[in-house]
Each structure stands twice: as structure tokens, then as C-alpha cells.
C-alpha positions in Angstrom: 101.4 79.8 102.3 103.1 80.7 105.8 100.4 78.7 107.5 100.4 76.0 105.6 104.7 75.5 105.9 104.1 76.3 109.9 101.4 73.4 110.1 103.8 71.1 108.0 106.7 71.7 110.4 104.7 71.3 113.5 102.8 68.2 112.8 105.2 66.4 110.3 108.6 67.5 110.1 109.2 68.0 114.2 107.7 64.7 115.5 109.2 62.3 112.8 112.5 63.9 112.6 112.6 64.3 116.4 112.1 60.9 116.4 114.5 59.7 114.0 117.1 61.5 116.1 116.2 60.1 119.1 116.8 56.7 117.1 120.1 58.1 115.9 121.6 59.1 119.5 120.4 56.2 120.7 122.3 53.7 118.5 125.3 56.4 118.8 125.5 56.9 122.2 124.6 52.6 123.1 121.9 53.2 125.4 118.2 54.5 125.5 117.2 57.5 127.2 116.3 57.7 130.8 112.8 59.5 129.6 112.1 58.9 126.7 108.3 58.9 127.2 108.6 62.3 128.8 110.2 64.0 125.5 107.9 66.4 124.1 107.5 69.6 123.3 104.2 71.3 121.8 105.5 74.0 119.0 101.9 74.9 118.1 100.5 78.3 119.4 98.3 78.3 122.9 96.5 81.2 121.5 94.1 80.0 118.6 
């Protein structure tokens, strides 16, 4: 059951609701991210 949540967080909850809030502070703040190709960050472990 703990894998199973830890794949659902890293595959569907991080990069859609990451994304959604990069949609949010955009329309907050009025203007788009100087990066925002360049915004990731890889959750899932390097030793498999």
C-alpha cells in the first residue's frame, strides 16, 4: 500500500498539481515565469 500511494504522488499528484500552481501564480502575480521550461524536479528514487 505505501508503494502504491508513493507512485500516486510522484507521477500524479506532483506534476498536475505543480502545474496547476504554476497556473495559479501566474494569473496572481500577472506575469509568466522567467523558466518555466526549466521547472522540474524528479521525486522518484535514483536507486531502483
Amino acid at each position: 500500500m505505501n508503494k502504491l500511494l508513493k507512485k500516486l504522488y510522484e507521477e500524479i499528484w506532483v506534476p498536475y498539481f505543480g502545474r496547476i500552481l504554476m497556473l495559479f501564480s501566474t494569473w496572481i502575480e500577472g506575469e509568466e515565469p522567467v523558466d518555466k521550461d526549466n521547472q522540474t524536479f524528479d521525486l522518484r528514487d535514483k536507486e531502483k
